[in-house]
C-alpha positions in Angstrom: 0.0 0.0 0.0 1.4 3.6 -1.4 2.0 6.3 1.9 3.4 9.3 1.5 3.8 12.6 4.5 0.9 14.2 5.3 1.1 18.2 6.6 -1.2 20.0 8.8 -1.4 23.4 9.0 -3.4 25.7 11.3 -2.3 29.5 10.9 -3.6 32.3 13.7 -3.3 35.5 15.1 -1.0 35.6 18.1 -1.2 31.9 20.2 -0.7 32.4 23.9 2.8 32.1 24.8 2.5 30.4 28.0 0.3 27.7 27.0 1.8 27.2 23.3 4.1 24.6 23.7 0.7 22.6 25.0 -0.9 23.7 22.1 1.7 22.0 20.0 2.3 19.4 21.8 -2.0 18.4 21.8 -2.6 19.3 18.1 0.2 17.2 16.6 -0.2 14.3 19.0 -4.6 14.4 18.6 -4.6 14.1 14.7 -1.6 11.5 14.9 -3.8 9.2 17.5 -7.0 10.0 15.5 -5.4 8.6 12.5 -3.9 6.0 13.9 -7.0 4.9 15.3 -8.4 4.9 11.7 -5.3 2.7 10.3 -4.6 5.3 8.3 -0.8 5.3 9.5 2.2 2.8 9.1 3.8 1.6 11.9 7.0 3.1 10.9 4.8 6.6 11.1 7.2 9.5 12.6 5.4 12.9 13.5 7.0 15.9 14.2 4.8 18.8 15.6 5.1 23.0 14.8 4.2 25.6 16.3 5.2 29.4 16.0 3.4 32.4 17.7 1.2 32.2 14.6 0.6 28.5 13.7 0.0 25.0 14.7 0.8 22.4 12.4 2.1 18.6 12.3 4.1 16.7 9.8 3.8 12.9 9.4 5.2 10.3 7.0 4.2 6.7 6.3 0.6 8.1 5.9 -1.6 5.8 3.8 -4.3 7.1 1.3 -6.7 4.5 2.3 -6.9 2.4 5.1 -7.4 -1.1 4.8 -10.2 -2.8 5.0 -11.1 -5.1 8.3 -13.0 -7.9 8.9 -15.5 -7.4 12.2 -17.8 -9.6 13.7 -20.9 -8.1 15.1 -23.0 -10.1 17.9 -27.0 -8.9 17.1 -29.0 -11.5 19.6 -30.3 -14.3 21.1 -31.3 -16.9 18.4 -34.7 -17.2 20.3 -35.2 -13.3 19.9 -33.8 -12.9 16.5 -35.9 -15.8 14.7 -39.3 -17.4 14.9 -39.9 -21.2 15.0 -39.9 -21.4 11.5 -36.3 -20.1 11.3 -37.5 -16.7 9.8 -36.4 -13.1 11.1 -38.3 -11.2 14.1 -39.8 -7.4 13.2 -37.0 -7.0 16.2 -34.3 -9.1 14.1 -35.1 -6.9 11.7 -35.2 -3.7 13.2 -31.6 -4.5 14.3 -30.6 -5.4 11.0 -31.5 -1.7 9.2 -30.0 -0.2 12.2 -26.9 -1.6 11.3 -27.4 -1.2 7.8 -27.7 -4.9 7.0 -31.2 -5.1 6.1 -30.5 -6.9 2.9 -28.6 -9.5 4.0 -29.6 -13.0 4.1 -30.8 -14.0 7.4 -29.8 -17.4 6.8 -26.1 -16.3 6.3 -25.8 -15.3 10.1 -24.0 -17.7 12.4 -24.7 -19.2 15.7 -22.0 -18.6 18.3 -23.1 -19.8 22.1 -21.5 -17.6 24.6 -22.2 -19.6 27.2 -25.8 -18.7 28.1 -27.5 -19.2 25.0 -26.8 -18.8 21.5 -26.1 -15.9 19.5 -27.0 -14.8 16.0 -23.3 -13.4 14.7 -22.5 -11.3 11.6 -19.2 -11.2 10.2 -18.4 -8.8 7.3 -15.6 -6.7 5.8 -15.6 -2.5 6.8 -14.2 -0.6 4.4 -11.7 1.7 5.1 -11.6 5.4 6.0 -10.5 7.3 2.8 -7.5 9.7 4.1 -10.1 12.8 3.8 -12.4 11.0 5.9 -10.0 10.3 8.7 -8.3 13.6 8.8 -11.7 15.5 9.2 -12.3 13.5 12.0 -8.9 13.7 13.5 -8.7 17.3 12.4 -12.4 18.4 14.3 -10.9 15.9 17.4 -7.7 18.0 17.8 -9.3 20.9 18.1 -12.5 20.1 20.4 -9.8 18.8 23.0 -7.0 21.3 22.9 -6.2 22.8 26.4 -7.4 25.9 25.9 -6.5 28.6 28.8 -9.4 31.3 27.5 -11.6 30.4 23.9 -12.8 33.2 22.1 -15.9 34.0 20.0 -15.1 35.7 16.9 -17.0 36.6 13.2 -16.3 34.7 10.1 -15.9 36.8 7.0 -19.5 36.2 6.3 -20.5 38.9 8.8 -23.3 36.5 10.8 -21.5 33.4 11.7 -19.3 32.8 14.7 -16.6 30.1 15.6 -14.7 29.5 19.0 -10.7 29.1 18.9 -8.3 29.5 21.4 -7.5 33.0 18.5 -9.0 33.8 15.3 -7.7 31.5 12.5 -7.0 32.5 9.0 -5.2 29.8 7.1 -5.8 25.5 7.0 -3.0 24.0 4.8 -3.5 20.2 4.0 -1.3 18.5 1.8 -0.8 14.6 1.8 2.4 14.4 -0.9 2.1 16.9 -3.2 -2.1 16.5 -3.0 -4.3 18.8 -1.3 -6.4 17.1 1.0 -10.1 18.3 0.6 -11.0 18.9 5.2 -12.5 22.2 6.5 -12.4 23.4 9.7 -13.4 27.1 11.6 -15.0 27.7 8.7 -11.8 28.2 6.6 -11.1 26.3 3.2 -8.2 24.3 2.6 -5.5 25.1 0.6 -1.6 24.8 0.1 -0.3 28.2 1.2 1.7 28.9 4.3 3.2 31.8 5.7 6.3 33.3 6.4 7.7 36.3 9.2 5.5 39.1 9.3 8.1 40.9 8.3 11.3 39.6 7.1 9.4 36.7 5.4 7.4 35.7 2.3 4.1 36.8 2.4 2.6 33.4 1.0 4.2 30.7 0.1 2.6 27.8 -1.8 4.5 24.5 -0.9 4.1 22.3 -3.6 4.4 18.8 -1.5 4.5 18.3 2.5 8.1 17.5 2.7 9.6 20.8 2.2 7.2 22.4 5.1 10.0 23.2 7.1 13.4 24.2 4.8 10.8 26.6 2.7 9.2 28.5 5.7 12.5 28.7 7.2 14.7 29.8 4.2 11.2 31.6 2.5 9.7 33.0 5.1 12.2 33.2 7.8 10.3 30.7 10.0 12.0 28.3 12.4 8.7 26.7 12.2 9.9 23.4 15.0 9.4 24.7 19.0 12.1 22.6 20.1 14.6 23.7 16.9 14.0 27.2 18.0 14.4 27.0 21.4 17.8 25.0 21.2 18.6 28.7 18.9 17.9 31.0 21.4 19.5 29.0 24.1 22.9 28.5 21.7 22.6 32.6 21.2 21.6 33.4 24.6 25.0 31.5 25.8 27.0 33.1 22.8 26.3 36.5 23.9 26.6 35.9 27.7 30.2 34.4 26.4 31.0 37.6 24.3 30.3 40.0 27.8 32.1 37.6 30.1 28.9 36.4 32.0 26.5 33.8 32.6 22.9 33.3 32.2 22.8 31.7 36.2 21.4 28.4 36.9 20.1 26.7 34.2 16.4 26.0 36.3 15.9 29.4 36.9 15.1 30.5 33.3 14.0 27.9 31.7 10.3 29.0 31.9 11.5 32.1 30.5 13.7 30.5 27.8 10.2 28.5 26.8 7.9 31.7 26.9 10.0 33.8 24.7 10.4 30.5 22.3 6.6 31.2 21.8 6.8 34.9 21.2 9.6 34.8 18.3 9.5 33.0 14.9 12.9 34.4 14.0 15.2 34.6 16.7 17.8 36.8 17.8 19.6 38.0 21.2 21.1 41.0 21.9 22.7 42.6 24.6 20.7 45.5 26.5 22.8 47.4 29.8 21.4 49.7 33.0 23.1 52.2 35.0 24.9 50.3 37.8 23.5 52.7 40.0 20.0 50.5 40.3 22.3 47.5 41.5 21.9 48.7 45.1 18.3 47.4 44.7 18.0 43.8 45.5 19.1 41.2 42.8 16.0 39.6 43.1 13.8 42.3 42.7 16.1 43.8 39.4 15.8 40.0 38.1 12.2 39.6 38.6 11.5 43.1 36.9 13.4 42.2 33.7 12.0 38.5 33.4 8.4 39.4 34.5 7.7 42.5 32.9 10.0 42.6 30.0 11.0 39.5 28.9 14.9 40.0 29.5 17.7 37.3 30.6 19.9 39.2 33.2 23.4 38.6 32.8 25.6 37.5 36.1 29.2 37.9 36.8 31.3 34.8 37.0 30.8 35.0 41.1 27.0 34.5 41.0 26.4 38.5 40.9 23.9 40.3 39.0 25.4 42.3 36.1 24.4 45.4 34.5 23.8 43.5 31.2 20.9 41.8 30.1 19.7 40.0 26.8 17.3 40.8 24.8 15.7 38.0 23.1 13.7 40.0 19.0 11.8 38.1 16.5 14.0 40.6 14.3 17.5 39.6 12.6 19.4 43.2 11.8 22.5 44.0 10.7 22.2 47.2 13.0 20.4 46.5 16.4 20.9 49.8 17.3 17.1 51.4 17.8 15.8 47.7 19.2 18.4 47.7 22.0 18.1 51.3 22.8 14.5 51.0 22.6 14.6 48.0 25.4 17.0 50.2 27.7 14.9 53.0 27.4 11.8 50.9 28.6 13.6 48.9 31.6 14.8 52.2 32.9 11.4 53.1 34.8 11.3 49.4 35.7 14.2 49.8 37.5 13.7 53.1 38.8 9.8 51.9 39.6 11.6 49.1 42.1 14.5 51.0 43.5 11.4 53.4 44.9 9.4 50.7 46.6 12.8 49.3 48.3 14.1 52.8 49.8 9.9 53.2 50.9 9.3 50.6 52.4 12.8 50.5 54.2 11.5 53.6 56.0 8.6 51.6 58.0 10.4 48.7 60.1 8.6 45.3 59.5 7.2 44.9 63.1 5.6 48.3 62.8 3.7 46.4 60.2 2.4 43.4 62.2 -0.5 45.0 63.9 -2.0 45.9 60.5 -2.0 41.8 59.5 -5.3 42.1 61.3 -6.9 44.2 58.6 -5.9 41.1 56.4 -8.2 37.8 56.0 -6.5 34.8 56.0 -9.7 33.0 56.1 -13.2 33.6 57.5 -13.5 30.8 59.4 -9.6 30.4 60.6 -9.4 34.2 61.2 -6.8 37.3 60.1 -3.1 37.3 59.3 -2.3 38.4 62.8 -4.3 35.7 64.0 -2.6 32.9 62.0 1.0 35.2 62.8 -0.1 34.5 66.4 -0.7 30.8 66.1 2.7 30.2 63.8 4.3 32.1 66.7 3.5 29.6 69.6 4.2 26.5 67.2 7.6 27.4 65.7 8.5 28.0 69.4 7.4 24.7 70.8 9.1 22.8 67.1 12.3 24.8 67.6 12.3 23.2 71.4 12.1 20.0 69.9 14.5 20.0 67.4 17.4 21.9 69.6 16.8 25.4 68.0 16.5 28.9 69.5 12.8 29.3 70.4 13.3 33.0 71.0 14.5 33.3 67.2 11.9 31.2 65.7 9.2 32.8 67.9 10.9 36.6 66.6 10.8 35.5 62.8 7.1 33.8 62.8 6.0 37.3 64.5 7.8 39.2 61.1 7.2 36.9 58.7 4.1 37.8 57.0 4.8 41.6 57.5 6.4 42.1 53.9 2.7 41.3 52.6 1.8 45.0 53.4 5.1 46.5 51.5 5.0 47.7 48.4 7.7 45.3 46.7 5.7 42.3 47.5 2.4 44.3 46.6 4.0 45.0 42.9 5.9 41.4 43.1 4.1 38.8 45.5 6.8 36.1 44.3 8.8 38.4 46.7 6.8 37.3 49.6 9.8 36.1 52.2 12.8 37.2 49.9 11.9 41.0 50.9 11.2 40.5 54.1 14.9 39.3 54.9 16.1 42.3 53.5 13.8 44.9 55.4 14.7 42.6 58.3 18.6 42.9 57.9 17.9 46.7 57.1 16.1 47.1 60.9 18.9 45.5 62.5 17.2 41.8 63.3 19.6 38.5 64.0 20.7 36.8 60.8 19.1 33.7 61.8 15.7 35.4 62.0 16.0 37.2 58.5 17.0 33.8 56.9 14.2 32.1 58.8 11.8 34.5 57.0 12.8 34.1 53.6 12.9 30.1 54.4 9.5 29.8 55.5 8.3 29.2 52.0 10.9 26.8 51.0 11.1 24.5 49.2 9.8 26.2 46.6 9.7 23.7 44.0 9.9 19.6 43.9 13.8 19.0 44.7 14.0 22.7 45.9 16.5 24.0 48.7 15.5 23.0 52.2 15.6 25.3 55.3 19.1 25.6 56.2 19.4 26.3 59.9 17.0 25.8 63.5 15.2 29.2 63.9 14.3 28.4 59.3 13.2 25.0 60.2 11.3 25.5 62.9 9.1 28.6 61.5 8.8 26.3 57.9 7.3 23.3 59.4 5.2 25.4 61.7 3.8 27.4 58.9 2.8 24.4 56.8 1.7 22.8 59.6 -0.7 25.2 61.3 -2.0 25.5 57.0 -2.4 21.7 57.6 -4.3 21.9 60.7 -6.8 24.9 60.4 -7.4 23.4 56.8 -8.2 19.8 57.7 -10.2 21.1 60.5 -12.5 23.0 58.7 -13.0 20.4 56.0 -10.8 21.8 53.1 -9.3 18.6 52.2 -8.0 17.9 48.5 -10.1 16.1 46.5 -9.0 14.3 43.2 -6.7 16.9 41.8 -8.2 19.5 43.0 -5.8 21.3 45.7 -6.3 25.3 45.7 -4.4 25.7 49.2 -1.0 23.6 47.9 -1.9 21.0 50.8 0.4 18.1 49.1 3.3 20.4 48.3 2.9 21.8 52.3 2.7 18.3 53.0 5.8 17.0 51.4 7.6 19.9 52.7 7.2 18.6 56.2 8.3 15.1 54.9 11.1 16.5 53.1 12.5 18.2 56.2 11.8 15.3 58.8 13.8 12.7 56.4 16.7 14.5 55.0 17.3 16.6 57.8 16.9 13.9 59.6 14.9 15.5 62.7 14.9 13.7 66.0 10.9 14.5 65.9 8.1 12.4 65.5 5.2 13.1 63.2 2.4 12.5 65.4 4.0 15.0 68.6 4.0 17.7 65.2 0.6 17.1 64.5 -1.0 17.2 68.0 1.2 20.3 68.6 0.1 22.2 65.2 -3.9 21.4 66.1 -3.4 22.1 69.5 -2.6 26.3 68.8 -6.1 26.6 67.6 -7.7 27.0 71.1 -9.0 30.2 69.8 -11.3 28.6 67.0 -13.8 27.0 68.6 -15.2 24.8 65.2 -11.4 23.8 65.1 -11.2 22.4 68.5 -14.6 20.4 67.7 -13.6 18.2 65.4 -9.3 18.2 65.8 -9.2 14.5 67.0 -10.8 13.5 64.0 -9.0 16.3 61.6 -5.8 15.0 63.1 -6.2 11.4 61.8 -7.7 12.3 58.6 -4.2 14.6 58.3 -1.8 12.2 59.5 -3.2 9.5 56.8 -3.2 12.4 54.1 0.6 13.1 55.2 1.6 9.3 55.5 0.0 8.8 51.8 2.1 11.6 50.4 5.1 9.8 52.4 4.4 6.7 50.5 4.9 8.5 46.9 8.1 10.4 48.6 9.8 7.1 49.4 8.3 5.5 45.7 10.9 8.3 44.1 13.8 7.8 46.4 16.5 5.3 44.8 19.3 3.2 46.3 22.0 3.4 43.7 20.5 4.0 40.2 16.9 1.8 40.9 13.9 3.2 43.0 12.4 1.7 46.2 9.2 -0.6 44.8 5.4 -0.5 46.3 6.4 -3.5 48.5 9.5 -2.0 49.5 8.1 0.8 50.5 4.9 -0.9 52.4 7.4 -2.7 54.9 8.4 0.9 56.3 5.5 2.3 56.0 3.0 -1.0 57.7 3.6 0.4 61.2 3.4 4.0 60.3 6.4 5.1 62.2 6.6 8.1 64.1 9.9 8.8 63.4 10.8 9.4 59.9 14.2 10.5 59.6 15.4 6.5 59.8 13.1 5.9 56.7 16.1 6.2 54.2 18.6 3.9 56.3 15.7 1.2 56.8 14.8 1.2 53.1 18.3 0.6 52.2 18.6 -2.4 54.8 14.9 -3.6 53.0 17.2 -3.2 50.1 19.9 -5.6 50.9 18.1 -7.9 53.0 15.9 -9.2 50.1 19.1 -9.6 48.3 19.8 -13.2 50.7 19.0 -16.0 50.0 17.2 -16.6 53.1 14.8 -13.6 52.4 11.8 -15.1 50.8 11.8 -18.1 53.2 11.9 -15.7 56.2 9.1 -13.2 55.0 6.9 -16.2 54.5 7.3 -17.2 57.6 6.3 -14.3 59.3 3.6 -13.6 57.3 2.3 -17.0 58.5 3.2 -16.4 62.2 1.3 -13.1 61.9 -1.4 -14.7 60.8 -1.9 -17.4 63.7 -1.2 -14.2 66.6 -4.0 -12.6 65.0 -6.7 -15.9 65.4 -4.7 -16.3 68.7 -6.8 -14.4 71.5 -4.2 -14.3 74.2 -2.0 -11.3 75.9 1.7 -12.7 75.3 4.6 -12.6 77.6 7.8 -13.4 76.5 8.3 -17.5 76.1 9.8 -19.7 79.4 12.6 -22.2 78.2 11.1 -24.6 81.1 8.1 -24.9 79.3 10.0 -26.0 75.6 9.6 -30.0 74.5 10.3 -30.6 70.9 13.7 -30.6 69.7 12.6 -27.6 66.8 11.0 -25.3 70.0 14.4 -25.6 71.7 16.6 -25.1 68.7 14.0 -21.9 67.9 14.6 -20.3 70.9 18.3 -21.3 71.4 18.6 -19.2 67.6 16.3 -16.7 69.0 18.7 -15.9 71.8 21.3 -16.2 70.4 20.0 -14.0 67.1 18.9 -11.2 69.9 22.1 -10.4 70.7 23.6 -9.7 67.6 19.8 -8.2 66.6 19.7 -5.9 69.3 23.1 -4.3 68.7 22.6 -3.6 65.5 19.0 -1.6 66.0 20.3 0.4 69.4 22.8 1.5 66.7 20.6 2.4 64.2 22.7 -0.4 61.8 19.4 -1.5 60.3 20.8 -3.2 57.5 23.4 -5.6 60.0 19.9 -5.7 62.1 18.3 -7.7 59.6 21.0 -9.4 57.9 21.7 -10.7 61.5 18.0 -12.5 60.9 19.5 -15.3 58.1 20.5 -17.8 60.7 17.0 -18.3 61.6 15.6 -19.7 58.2 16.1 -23.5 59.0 15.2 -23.1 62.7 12.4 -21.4 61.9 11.4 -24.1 59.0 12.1 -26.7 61.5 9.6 -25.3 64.1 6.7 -25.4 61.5 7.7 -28.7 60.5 8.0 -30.5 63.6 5.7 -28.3 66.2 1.8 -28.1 66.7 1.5 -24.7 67.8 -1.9 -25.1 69.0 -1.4 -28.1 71.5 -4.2 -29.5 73.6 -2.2 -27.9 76.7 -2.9 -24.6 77.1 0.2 -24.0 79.1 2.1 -25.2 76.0 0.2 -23.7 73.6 0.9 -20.3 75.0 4.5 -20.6 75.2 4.5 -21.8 71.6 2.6 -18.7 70.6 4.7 -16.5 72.9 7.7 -18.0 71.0 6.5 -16.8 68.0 5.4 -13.6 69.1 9.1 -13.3 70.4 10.4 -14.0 67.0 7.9 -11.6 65.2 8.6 -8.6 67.7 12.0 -9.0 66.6 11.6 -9.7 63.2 9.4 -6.7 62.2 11.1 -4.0 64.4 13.0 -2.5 61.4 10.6 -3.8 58.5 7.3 -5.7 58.5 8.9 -8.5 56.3 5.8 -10.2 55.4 5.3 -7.3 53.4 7.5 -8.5 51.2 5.8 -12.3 50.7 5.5 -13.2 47.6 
């Protein structure tokens, strides 16, 4: 069967920057499923998606102009239902029939298949396949219906009375399969084979005369770098070029790659130049200048080779000159007031100290039923005191910077910039002449701010962190706003793993239920809260210990993961104390590795199971009361096991812990073998169970092995 490349082409006004690389992404990936689905593609099929500020599109070879037929067997009823004793069709045989357009088929032709109630009356025929036109409407309608469109508009065809919806108004549809023009509408616009180029510094129209020269004509025709991913590699080669050329860097690589991907979406022909502002404004925070150029205009800053901001930034223009001159002075001339707009809001607000501020949090909902901002300030206060006693910190610090740390929400950086929330505050807190530890602790609470992000480095930080998330926790859970599905306006998950984060790598001596009781128990003041806590602080602690669960999932031990049963083991007892988690998944790890691991984990998932029918309290078993040879070579190995057991755990050696557990596999074998645990005697059988109790007391302190059963 003859294929050829099929080309898609949707051309617009403007796409949304943010969300184009989506749009590209859905449109390409849509009408390659929808054809796929219609076998109107070759396995071999390769599709490679556009998209520009003013186009979609989608390019893919091995397309076939017909797909092949198929043979299909369609199951239409009981034979009772579908004929009459005389072996002629029911009216509700035959109703079936012209729904199915088979009404003039012979009724004798259909086959009998039983499927194991009764029998069935069966057609089997051949269904033609989808001409390529066919499929690509289809597809073509598909892809657009189920783009993820931030905002649709309404807009006016040419006509003057009819309307479409788009994500912008669309002007051009090019389909060409080969060198064919492929007869689909869509929006209301008419197919053709004309694409085209830069607004500017580009063809006007260029007809392509067959699909495989999409990309090399637009590019070399129309200046068009037509691929996302080709154009962003561009800027990010220039961007680096330029940065080279003026002795600086462009900073960690994370921090502008949502830039680098926005301006990819505003350009179809890149270029980068290099932009400067008066040193002067470098007394301002870095953050704020930074935040400025990327927010507002668009610009990379430029840092010296010690981490510094420079006076330099680059511009990233959908123009290529030989003389940059007016574009560059033009960028410089519009930055300036930026700059100028935040060095006044930093010398303003420096002029009222931040807790000359805090009484005005009490103008300042936090939430109607959990109170104001002073309110919450007050209840943060008393927590990040009582965690900072807990962990070893300086409760007087973490009690100073949970009183400040909301105060930079009434300056007027962090009214122009809220992504300044914290950041500010450490500098207005430096400026009044408050302990380092307190301004870092206020520019910490909100970390980490991403997945992977920086953790809290010191006490007074950690302490006011955790007890920010955790009073959110609380007074959330308490008043029933608990994230459903994916719906999670307050961030609970990411406050969540924040906690978790903290407790495991930092390793706190602190267990998560003592955090938990603590954070409900600053709520005194809410009377709704204090109501329902017990049951808020169960419902939280499962919600934290499931987030755990996905934590440890994504965790490795050299280059492999932790798996689901791996993970379980840890998790079976929910301990209190998290920061072992790590050491005890790696001794998991190894143990499973012996040879007596499988053996072992059966076992104790057996032993579970007969202390669980067993109704007796157990106390530990009495040698004198041993009398087959396997009970006294159990606990003999038991003992002796113990020892070395023991050692390990008081040392927190989990992995020697449980490694120290293989000389039990043929004692333990033996015992099933050769012991009735439930004797006749009750005396006896209660030392037999206390044996084994002893055994699984010690065998599931670091991991509940049976977990791990096959």
């Amino acid at each position: 069967m003859s294929t050829a490349t099929l080309l898609v082409e949707l051309f617009t006004e403007e796409l949304p920057p943010k969300a184009l690389k989506k749009l590209g992404e859905s449109f390409a990936t849509a009408i390659a499923d929808g054809l796929k689905s219609r076998a109107l593609l070759e396995d071999t099929y390769v599709a490679t998606l556009y998209a520009t500020p003013r186009r979609l599109a989608v390019s893919i070879t091995d397309v076939r102009a017909v797909a092949p037929d198929q043979s299909f067997v369609e199951k239409l009823m009981p034979v009772a239902v579908g004929l009459d004793k005389n072996g002629n069709a029911t009216p509700a045989l035959m109703k079936k029939l012209a729904a199915k357009s088979l009404a003039s088929i012979d009724v004798s032709t259909l086959e009998r298949e039983s499927d194991g109630k009764a029998d069935q009356l069966i057609y089997r025929g051949i269904a033609k396949g989808h001409a390529l036109h066919v499929g690509l409407q289809a597809a073509l309608e598909e892809a657009i219906a189920n783009l993820p469109v931030p905002k649709v508009m309404t807009y006016q065809l040419a006509d003057g009375h009819t309307s479409v919806q788009f994500v912008r108004p669309a002007h051009g549809l090019v389909a060409l399969y080969g060198a064919e023009v492929v007869p689909v509408s869509v929006l209301g616009l008419q197919v053709g084979n004309v694409t085209h180029g830069h607004r500017f510094q580009g063809a006007t129209d260029i007809a392509l005369t067959h699909a495989d020269e999409y990309e090399t004509r637009l590019e070399t025709e129309g200046g068009v770098i037509a691929s996302f991913e080709k154009r962003r590699r561009e800027i990010e080669r220039l961007l680096f070029e330029r940065a080279e050329e003026h002795g600086a860097t462009l900073g960690e690589r994370e921090d502008y790659l949502a830039l680098l991907d926005e301006v990819t979406a505003l350009v179809e022909r890149p270029s980068v130049y290099a932009g400067s502002f008066e040193a002067e404004f470098l007394t301002v925070p870095a953050e704020c200048l930074i935040l400025t150029m990327k927010l507002n205009q668009k610009y990379f800053p430029l840092f010296h080779a010690d981490g510094s901001l420079s006076s330099r930034f680059l511009i990233v223009s959908n123009m290529r000159l030989h003389n940059p001159h007016n574009i560059i002075e033009g960028n410089q001339r519009v930055v300036r007031p930026r700059l100028a707009d935040a060095r006044f809001f930093f010398e303003t607000d420096k002029r009222t100290q931040l807790d000359a501020r805090v009484p005005k949090l009490g103008a300042v909902v936090y939430h109607h039923k959990l109170g104001n901002q002073l309110q919450r300030m007050q209840r943060v206060q008393k927590l990040a005191g009582q965690i900072a006693m807990l962990i070893g910190a300086n409760p007087a610090h973490a009690e100073r910077a949970a009183v400040l740390a909301k105060a930079d929400l009434l300056t007027d950086m962090v009214g122009e910039f809220p992504e300044l929330q914290g950041t500010m505050g450490r500098y207005y807190a430096l400026h009044d002449g408050e302990a380092a530890e307190v301004a870092d602790a206020i520019e910490q609470q909100y970390w980490p701010k991403g997945a992977g992000g920086a953790l809290p480095e010191q006490g007074a930080s950690i302490a006011l962190m955790m007890a920010d998330k955790l009073e959110t926790l609380a007074g959330l859970f308490a008043i029933g706003q608990v994230p459903t599905g994916d719906k999670d306006p307050f961030a609970l998950r990411r406050h969540a793993l924040g906690v978790l984060r903290v407790l495991v790598e930092m390793k706190l001596s602190v267990d998560l239920p003592d955090l938990i009781k603590a954070a409900f128990g600053v709520f005194e003041d809410i009377a709704s809260v204090n109501n329902i806590s017990s049951h808020a602080q169960v419902e939280l602690q499962t919600f934290i210990y499931e987030r755990l669960r996905g934590y440890l999932r994504e965790q490795t031990l050299g280059a492999k993961t932790y798996n689901a049963l791996e993970v379980e083991s840890v998790l079976a007892q929910r301990p209190a104390r998290l920061a072992q988690l790590p050491a005890q998944l790696a001794a998991v790890r190894e143990f499973m590795a012996l040879p007596e691991a499988a053996s072992l984990a059966a076992a104790n998932k057996r032993i579970g199971n007969i202390l669980k029918k067993a109704e007796a309290t157990f106390i530990r078993a009495d040698a004198a009361l041993l009398v087959e040879p396997a009970e006294h070579a159990l606990f003999a190995a038991l003992t002796n096991t113990g020892a070395a057991f023991n050692a390990a755990f008081a040392a927190q050696n989990f992995t020697a812990a449980l490694q120290s557990l293989a000389p039990l596999r043929v004692p333990v074998d033996a015992f099933f073998e050769g012991v009735m645990v439930n004797a006749e005697d009750v005396n006896l059988r209660h030392n037999r169970l206390a044996l084994l109790n002893d055994l699984h007391v010690m065998m599931n302190k670091v991991a509940d092995l049976s977990k791990l059963a096959a």
